[in-house]
Backbone of each chain as nested JSON, in Angstrom:
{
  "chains": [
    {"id": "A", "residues": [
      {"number": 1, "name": "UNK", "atoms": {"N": [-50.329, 41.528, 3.864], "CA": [-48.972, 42.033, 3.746], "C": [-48.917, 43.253, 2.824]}},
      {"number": 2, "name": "UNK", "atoms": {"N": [-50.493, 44.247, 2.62], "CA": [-49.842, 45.216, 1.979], "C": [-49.124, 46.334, 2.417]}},
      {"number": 3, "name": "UNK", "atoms": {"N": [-48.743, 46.539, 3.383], "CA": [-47.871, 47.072, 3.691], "C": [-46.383, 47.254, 3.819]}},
      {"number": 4, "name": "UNK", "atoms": {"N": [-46.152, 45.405, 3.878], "CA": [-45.032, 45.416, 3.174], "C": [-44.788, 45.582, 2.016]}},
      {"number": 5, "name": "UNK", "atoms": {"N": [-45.546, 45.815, 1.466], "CA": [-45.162, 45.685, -0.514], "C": [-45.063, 47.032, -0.569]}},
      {"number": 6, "name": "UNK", "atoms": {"N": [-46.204, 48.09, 0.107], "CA": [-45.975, 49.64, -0.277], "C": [-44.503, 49.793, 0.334]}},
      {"number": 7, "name": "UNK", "atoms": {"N": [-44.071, 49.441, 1.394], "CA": [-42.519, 49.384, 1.767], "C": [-41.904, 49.786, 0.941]}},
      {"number": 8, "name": "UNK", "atoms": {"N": [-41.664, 48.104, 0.716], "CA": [-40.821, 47.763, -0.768], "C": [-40.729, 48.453, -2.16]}},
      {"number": 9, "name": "UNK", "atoms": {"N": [-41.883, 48.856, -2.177], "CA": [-42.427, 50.074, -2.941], "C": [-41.563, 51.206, -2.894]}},
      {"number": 10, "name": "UNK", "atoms": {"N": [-41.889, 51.64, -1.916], "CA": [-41.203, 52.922, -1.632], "C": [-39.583, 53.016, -1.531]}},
      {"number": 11, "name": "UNK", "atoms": {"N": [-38.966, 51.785, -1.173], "CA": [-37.491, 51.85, -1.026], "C": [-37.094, 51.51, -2.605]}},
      {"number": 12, "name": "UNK", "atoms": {"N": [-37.399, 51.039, -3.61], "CA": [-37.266, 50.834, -4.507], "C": [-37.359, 52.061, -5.405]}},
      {"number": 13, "name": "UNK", "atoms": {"N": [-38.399, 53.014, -5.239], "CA": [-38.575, 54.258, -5.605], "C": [-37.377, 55.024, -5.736]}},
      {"number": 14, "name": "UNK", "atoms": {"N": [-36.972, 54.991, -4.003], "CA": [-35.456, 55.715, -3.738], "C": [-34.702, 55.371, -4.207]}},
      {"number": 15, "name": "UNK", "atoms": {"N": [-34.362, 53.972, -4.57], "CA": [-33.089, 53.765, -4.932], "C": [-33.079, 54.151, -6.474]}},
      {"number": 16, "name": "UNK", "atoms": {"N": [-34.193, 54.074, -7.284], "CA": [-34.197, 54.474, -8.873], "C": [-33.94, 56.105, -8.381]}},
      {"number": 17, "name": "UNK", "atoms": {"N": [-34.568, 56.633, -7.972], "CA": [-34.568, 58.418, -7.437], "C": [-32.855, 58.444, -7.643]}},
      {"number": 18, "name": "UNK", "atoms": {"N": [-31.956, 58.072, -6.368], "CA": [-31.008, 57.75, -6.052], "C": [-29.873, 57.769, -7.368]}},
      {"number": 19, "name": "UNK", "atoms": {"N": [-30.461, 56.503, -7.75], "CA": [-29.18, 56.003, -9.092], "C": [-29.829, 57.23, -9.909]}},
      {"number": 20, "name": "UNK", "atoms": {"N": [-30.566, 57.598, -10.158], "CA": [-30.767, 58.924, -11.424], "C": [-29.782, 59.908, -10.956]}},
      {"number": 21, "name": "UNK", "atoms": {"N": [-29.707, 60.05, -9.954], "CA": [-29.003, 61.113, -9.598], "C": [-27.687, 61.301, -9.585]}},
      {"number": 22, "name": "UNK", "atoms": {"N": [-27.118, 59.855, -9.521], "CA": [-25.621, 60.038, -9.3], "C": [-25.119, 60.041, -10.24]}},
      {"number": 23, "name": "UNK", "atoms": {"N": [-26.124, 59.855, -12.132], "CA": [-25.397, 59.717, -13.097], "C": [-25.801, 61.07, -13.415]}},
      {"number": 24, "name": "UNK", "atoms": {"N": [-26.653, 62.029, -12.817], "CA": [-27.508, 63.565, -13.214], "C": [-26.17, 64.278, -12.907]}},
      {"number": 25, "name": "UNK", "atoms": {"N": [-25.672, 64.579, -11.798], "CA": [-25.151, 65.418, -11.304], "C": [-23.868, 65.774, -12.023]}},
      {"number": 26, "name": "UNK", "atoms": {"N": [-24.078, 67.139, -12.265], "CA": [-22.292, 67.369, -12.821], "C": [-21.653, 67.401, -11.946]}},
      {"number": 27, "name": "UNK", "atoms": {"N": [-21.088, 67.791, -10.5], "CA": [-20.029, 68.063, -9.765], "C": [-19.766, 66.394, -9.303]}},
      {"number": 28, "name": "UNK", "atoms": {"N": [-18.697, 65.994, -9.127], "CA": [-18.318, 64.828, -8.687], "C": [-18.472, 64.764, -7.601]}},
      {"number": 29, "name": "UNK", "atoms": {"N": [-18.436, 65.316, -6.506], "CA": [-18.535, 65.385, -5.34], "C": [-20.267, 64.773, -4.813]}},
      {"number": 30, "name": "UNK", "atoms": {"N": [-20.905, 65.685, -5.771], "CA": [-22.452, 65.334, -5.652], "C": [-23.426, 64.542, -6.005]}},
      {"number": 31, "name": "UNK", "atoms": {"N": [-21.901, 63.909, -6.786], "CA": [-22.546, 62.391, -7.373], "C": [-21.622, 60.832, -6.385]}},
      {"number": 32, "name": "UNK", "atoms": {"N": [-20.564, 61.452, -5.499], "CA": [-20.226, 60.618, -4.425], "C": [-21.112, 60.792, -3.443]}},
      {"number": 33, "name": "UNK", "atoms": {"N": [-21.843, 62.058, -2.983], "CA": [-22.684, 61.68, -2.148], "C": [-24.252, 61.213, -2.32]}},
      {"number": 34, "name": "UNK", "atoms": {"N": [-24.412, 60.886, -3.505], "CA": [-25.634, 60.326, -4.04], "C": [-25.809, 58.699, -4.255]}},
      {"number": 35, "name": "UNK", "atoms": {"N": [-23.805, 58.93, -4.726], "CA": [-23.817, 57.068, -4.67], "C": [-23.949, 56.564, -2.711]}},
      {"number": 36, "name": "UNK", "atoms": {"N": [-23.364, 57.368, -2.087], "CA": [-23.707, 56.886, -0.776], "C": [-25.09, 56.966, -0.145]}},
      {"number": 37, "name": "UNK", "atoms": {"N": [-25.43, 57.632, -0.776], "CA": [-27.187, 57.016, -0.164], "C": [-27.616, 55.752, -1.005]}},
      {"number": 38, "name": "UNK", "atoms": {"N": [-27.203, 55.977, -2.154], "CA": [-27.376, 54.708, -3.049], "C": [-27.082, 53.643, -2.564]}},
      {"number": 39, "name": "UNK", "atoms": {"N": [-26.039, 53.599, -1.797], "CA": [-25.749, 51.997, -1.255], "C": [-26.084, 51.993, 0.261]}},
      {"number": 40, "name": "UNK", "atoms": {"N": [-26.75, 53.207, 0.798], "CA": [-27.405, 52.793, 2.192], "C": [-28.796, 52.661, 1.826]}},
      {"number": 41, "name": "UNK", "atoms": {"N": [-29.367, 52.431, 0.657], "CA": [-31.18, 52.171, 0.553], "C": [-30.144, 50.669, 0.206]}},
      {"number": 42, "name": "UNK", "atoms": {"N": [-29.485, 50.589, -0.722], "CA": [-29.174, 49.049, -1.279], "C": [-29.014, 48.226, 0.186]}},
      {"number": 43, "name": "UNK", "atoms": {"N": [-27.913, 48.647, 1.392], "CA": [-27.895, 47.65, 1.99], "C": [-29.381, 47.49, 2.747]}},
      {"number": 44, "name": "UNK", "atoms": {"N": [-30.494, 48.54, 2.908], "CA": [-31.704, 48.474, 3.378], "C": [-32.324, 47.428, 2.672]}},
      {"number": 45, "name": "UNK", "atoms": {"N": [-32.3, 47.09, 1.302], "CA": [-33.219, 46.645, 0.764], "C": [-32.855, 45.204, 0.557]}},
      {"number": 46, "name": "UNK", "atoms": {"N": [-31.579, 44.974, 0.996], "CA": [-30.971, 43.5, 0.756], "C": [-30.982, 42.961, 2.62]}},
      {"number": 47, "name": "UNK", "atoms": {"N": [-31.594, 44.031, 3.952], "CA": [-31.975, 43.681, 4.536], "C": [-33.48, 43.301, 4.938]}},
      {"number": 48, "name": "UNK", "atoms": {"N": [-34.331, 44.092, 3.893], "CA": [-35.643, 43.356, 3.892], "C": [-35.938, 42.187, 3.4]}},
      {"number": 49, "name": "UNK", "atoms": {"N": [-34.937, 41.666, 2.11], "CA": [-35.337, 40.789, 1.465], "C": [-34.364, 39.846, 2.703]}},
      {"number": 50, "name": "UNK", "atoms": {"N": [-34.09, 39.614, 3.685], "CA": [-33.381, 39.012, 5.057], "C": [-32.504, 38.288, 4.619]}},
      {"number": 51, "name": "UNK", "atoms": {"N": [-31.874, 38.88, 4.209], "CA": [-30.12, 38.505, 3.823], "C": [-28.914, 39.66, 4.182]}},
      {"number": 52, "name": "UNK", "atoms": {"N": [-29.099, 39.529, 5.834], "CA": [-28.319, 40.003, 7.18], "C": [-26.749, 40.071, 6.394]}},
      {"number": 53, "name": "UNK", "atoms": {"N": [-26.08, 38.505, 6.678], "CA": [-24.898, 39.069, 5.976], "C": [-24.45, 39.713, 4.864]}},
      {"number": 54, "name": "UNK", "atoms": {"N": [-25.389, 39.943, 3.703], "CA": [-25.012, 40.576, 2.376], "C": [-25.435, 42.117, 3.09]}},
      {"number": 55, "name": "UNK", "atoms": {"N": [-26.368, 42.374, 3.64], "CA": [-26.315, 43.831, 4.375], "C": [-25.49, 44.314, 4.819]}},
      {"number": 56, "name": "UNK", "atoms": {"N": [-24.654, 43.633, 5.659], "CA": [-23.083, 43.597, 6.607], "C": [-22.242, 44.291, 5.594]}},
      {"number": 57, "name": "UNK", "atoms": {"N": [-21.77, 43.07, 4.606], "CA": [-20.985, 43.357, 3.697], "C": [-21.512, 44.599, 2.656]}},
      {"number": 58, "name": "UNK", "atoms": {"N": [-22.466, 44.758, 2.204], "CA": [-22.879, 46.16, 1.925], "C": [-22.81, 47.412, 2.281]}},
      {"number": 59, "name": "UNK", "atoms": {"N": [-22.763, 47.44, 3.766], "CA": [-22.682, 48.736, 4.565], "C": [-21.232, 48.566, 4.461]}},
      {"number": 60, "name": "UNK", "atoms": {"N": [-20.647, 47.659, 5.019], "CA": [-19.318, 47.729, 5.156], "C": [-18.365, 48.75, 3.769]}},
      {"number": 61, "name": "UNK", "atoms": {"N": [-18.371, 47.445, 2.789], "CA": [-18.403, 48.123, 1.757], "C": [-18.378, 49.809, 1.177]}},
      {"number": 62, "name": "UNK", "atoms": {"N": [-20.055, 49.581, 1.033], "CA": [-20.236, 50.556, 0.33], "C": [-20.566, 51.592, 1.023]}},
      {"number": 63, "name": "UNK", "atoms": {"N": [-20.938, 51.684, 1.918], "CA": [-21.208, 53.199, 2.886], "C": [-19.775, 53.729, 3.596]}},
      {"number": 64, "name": "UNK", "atoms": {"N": [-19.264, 52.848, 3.776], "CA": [-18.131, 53.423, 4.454], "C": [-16.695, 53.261, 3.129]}},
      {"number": 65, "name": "UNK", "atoms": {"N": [-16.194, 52.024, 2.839], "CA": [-15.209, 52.366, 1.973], "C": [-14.77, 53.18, 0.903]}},
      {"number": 66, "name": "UNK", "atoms": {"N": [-16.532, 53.156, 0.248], "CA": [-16.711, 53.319, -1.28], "C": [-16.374, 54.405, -1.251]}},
      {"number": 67, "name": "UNK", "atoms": {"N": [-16.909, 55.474, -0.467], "CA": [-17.091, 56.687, -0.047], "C": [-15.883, 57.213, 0.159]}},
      {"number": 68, "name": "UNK", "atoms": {"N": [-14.841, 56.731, 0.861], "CA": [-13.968, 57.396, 1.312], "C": [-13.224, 57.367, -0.167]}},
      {"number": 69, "name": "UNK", "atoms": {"N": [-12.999, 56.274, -0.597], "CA": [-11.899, 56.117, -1.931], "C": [-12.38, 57.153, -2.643]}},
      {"number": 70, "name": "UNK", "atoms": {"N": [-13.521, 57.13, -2.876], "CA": [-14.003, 58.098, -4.063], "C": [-13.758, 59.528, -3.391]}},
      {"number": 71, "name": "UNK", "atoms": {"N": [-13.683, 59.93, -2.382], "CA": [-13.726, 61.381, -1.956], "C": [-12.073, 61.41, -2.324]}},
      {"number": 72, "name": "UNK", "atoms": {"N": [-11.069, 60.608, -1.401], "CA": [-9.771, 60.575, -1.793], "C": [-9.464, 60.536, -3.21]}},
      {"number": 73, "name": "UNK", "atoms": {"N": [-10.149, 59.735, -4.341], "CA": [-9.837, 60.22, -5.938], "C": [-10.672, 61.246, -6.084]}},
      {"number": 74, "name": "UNK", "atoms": {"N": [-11.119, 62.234, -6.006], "CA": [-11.542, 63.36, -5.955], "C": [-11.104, 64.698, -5.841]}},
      {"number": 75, "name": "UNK", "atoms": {"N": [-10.325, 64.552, -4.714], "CA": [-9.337, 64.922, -4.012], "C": [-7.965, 65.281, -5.23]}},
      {"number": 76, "name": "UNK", "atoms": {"N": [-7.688, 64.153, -5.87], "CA": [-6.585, 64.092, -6.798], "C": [-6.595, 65.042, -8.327]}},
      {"number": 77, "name": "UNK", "atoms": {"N": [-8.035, 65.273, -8.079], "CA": [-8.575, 65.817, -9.518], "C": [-8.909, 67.374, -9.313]}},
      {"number": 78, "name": "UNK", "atoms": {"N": [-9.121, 67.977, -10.711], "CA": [-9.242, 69.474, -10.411], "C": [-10.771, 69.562, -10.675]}},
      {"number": 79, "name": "UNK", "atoms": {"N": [-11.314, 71.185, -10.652], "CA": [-12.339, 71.476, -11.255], "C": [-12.063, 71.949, -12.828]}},
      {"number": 80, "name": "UNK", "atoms": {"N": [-13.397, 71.165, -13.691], "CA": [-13.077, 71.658, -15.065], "C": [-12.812, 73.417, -15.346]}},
      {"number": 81, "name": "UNK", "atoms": {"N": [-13.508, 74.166, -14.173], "CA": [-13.782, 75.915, -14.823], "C": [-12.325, 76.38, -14.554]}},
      {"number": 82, "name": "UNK", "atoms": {"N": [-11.119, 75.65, -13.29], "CA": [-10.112, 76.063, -13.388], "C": [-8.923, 75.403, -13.609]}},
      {"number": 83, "name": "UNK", "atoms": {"N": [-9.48, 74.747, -14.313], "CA": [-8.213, 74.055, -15.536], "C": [-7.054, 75.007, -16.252]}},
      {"number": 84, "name": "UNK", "atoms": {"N": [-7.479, 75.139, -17.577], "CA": [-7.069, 76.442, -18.162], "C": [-5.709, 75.98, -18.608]}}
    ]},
    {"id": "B", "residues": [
      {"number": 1, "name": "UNK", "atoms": {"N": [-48.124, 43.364, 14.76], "CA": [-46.607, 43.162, 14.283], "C": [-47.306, 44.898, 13.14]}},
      {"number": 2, "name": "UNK", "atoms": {"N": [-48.558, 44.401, 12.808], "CA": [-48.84, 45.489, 11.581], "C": [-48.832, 47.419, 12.142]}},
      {"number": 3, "name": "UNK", "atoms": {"N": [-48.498, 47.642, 12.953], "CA": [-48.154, 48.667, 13.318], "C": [-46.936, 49.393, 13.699]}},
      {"number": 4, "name": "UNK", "atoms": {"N": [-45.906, 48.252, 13.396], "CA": [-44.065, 48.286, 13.545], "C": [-44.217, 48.557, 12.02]}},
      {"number": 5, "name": "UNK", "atoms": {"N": [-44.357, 47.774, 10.915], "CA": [-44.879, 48.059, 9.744], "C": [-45.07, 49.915, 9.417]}},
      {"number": 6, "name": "UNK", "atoms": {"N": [-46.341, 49.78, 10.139], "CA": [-46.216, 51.444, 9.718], "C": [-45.265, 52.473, 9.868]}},
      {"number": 7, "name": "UNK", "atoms": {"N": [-44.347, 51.677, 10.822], "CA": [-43.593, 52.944, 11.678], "C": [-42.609, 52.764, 10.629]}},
      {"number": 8, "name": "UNK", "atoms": {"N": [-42.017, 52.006, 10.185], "CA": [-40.714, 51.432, 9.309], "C": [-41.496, 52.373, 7.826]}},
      {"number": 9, "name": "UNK", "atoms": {"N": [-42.914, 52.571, 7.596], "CA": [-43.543, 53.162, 6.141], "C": [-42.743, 54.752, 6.728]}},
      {"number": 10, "name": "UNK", "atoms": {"N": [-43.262, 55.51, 7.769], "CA": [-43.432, 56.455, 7.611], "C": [-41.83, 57.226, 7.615]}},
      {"number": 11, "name": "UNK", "atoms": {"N": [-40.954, 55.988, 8.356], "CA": [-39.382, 56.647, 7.877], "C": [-38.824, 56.067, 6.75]}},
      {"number": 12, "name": "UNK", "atoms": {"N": [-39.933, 55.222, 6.295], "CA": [-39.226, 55.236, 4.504], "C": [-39.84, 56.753, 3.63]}},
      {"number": 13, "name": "UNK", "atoms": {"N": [-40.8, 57.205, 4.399], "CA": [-41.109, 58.653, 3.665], "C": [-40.329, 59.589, 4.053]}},
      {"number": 14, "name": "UNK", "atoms": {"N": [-40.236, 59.645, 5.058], "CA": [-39.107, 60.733, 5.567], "C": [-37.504, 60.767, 4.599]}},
      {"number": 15, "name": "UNK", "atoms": {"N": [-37.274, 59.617, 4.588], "CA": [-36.209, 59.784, 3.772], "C": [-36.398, 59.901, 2.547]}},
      {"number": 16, "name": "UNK", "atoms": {"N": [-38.042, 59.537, 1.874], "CA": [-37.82, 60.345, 0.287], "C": [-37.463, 61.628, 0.72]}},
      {"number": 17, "name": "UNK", "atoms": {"N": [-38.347, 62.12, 1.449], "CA": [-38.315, 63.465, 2.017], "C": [-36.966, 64.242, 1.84]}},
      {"number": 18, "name": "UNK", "atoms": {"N": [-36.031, 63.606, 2.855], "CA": [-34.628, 63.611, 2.865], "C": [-33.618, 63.904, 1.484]}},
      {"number": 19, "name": "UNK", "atoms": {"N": [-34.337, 63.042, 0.485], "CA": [-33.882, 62.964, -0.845], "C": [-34.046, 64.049, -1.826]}},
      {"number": 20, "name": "UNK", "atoms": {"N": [-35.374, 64.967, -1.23], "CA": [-35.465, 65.819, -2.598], "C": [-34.529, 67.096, -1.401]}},
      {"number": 21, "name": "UNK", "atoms": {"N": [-34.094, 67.292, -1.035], "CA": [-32.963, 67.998, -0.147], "C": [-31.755, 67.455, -0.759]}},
      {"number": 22, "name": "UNK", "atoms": {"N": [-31.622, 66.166, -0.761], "CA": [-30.143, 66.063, -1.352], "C": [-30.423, 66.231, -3.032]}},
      {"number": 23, "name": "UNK", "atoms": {"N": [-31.567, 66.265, -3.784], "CA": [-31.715, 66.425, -4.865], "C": [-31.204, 67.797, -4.941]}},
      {"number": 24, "name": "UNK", "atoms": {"N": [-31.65, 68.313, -4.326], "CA": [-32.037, 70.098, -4.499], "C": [-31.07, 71.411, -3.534]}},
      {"number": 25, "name": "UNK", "atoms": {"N": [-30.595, 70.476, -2.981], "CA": [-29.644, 71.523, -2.651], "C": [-28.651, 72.172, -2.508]}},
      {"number": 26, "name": "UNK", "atoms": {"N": [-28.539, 73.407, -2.817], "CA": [-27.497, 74.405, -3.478], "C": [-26.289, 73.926, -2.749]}},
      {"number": 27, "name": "UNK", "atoms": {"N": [-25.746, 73.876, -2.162], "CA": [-24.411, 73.779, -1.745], "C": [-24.195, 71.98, -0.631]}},
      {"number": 28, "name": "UNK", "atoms": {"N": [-22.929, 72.271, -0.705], "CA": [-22.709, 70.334, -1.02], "C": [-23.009, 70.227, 1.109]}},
      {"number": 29, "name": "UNK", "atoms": {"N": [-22.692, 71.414, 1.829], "CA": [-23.043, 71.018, 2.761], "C": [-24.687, 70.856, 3.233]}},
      {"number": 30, "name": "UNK", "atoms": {"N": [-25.456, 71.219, 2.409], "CA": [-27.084, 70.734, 2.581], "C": [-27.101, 69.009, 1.995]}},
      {"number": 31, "name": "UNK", "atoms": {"N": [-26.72, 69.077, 1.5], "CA": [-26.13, 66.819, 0.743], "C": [-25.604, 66.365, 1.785]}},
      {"number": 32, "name": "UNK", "atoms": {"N": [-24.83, 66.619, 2.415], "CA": [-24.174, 66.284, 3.255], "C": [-24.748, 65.867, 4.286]}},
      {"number": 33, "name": "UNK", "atoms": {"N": [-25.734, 66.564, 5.222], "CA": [-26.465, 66.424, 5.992], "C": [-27.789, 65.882, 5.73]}},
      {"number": 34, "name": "UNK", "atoms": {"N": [-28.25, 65.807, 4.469], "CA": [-29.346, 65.46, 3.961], "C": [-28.662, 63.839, 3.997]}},
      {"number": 35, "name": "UNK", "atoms": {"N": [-27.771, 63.325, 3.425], "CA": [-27.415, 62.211, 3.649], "C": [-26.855, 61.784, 4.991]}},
      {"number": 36, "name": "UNK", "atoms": {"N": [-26.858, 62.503, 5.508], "CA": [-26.943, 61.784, 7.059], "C": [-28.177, 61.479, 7.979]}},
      {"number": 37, "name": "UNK", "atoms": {"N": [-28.919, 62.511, 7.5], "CA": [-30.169, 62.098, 8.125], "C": [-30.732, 60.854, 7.659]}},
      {"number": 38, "name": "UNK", "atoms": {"N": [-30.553, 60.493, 6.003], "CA": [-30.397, 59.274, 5.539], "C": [-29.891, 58.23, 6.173]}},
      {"number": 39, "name": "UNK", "atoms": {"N": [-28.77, 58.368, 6.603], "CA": [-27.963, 57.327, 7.424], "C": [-28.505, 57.022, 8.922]}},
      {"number": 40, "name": "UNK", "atoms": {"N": [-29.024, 58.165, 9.743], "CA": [-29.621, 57.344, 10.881], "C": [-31.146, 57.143, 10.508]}},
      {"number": 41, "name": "UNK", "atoms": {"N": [-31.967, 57.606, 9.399], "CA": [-33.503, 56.791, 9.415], "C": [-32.927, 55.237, 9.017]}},
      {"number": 42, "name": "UNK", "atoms": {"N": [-31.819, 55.152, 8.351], "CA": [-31.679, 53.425, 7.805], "C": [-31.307, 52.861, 9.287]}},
      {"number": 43, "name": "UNK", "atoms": {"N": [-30.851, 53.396, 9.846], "CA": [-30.464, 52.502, 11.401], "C": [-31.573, 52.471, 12.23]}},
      {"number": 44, "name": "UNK", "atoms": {"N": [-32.318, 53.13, 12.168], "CA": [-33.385, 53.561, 12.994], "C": [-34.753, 52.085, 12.175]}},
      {"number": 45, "name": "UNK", "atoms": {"N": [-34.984, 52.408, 10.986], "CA": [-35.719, 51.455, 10.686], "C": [-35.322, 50.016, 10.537]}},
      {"number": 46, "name": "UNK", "atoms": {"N": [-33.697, 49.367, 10.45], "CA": [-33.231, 48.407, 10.473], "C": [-33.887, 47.879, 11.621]}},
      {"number": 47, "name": "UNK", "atoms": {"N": [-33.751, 48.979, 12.605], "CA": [-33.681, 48.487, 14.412], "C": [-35.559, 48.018, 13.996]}},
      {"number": 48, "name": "UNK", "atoms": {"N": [-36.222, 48.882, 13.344], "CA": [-38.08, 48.468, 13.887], "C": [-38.056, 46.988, 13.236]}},
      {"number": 49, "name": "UNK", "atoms": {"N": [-37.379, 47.167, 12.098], "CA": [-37.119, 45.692, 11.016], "C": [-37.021, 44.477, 11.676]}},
      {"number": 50, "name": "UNK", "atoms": {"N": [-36.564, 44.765, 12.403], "CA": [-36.006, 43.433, 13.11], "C": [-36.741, 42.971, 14.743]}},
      {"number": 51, "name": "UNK", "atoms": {"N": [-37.399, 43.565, 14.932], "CA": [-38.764, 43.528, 15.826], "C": [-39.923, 43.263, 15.031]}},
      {"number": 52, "name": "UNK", "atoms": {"N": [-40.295, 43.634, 13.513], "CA": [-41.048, 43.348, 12.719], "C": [-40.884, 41.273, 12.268]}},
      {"number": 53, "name": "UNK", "atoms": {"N": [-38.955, 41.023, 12.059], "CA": [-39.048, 39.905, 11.952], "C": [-38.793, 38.69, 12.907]}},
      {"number": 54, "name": "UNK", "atoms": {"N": [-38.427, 39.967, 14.048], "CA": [-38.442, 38.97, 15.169], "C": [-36.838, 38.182, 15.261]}},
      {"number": 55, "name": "UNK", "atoms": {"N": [-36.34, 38.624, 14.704], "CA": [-34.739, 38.038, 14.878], "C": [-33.86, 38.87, 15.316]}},
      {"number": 56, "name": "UNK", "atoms": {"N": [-33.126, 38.117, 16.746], "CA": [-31.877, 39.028, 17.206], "C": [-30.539, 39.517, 16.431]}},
      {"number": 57, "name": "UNK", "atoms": {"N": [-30.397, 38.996, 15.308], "CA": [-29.26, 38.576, 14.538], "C": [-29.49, 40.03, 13.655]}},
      {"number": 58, "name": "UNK", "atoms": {"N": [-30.669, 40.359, 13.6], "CA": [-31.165, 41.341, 12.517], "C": [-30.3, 43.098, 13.139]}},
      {"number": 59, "name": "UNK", "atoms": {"N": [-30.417, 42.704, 14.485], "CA": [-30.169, 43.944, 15.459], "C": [-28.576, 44.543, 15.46]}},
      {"number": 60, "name": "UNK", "atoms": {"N": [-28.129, 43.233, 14.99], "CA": [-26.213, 43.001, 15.452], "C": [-26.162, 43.927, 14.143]}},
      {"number": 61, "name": "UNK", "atoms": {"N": [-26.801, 43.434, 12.349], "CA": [-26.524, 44.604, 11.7], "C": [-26.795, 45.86, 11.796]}},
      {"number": 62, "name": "UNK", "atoms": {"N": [-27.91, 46.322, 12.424], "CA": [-27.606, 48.027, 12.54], "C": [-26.882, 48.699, 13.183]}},
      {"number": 63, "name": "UNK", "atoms": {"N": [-26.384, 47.091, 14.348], "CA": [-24.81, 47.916, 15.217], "C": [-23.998, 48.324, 14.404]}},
      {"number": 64, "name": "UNK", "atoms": {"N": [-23.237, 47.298, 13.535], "CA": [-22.152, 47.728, 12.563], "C": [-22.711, 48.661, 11.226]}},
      {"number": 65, "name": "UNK", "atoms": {"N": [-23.42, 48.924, 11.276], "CA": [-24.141, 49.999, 10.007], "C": [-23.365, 50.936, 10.744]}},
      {"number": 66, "name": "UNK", "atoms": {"N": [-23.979, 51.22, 12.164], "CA": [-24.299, 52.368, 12.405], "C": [-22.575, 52.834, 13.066]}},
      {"number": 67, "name": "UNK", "atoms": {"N": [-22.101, 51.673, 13.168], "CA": [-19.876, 51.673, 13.692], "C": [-19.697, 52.531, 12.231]}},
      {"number": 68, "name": "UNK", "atoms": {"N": [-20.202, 51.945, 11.432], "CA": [-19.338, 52.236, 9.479], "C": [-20.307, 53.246, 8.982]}},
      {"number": 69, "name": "UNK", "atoms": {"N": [-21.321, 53.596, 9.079], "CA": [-21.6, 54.783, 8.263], "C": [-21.189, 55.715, 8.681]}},
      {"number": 70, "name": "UNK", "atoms": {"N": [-20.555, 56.352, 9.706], "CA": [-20.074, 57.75, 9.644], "C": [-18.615, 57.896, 8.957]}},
      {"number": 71, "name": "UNK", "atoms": {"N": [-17.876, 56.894, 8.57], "CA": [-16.696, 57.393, 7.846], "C": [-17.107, 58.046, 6.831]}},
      {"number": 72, "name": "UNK", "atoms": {"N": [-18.018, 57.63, 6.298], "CA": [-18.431, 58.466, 4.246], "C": [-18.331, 59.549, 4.823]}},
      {"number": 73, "name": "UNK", "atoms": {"N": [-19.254, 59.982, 5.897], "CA": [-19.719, 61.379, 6.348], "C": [-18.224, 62.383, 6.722]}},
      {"number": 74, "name": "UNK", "atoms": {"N": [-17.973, 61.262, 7.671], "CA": [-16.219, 62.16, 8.392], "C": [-15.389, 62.119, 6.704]}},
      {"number": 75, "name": "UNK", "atoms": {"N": [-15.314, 61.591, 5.627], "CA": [-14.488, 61.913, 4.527], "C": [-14.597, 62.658, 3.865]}},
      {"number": 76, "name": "UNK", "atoms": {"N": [-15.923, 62.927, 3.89], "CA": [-16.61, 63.954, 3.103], "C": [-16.496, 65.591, 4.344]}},
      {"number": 77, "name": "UNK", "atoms": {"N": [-16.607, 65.491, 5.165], "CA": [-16.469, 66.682, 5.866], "C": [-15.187, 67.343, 5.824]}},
      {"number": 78, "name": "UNK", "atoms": {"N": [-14.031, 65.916, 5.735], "CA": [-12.833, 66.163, 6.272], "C": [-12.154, 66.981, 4.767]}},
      {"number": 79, "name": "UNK", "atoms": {"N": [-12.872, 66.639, 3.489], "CA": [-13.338, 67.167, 2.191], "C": [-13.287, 68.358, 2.213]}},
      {"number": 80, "name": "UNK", "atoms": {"N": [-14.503, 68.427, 2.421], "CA": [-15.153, 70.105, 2.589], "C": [-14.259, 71.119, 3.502]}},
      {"number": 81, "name": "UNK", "atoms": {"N": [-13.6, 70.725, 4.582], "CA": [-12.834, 71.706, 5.549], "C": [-11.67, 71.918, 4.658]}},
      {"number": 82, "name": "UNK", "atoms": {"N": [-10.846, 70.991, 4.079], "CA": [-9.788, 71.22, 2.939], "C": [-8.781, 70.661, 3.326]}},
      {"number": 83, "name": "UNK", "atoms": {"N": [-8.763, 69.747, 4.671], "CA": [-7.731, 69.069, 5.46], "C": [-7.755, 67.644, 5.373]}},
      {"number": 84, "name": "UNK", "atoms": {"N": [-7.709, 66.796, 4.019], "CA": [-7.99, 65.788, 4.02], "C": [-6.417, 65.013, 3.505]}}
    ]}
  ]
}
């Protein structure tokens, strides 16, 4: 089974890659689309470990809802350079 | 089965791949698409996943992945055009 482990390996990689990033990024925008890959390796990786319905509810969730709310509060907010 | 395996390795590389694009690139519509290509390698390898474990049940989730991941994408576009 080493191949599954380099897998696992590797999706685990991404998702640390991933979460670094969404707390790296200054623009908000670029840290909503970082959390959405973030939670499409998460529901990947909660489908390897074969727990189908927590994947469901993950994608559901977080690829599609999370995403939208956060673009819509986004939306509500300005940029800091034209504040003023 | 150990050669579905590989195929599921080499689009977990592709999407690091994928990642240093959304790491690295200048404007939010290269993220954008960089995370979509994200979004169909996870459907794409769900689908080998589940020929790897041999369960039909595994297949029904990358249907609904693949119903719900394009809203992030359509919110985020609908974002970027300025018509949201």
């Amino acid at each position: 089974m080493t191949p599954f482990l380099l897998f696992q390996a590797l999706l685990l990689l991404g998702l640390i890659i991933t979460a670094i990033l969404v707390v790296a990024f200054k623009d908000l925008l670029f840290s909503a689309i970082a959390f959405a890959a973030f939670s499409l390796l998460l529901a990947l990786e909660f489908y390897l470990l074969q727990a189908p319905d927590v994947a469901i509810a993950e994608a559901g969730i977080g690829a599609g809802l999370t995403t939208a709310i956060l673009i819509i509060a986004i939306r509500g907010t300005k940029r800091l350079e034209e504040k003023e | 089965m150990s050669c579905w395996i590989l195929a599921v390795l080499v689009m977990v590389s592709l999407m690091l791949l994928a990642m240093v694009r959304l790491f690295l690139g200048p404007t939010s519509a290269d993220r954008v698409v960089a995370l979509d290509a994200i979004n169909t390698l996870v459907v794409a390898s769900m689908i080998v996943l589940a020929v790897v474990f041999r369960q039909i049940l595994f297949v029904d989730v990358a249907i609904v992945y693949a119903l719900l991941s394009f809203i992030g994408t359509l919110f985020i576009a609908k974002y970027l055009g300025g018509n949201l």
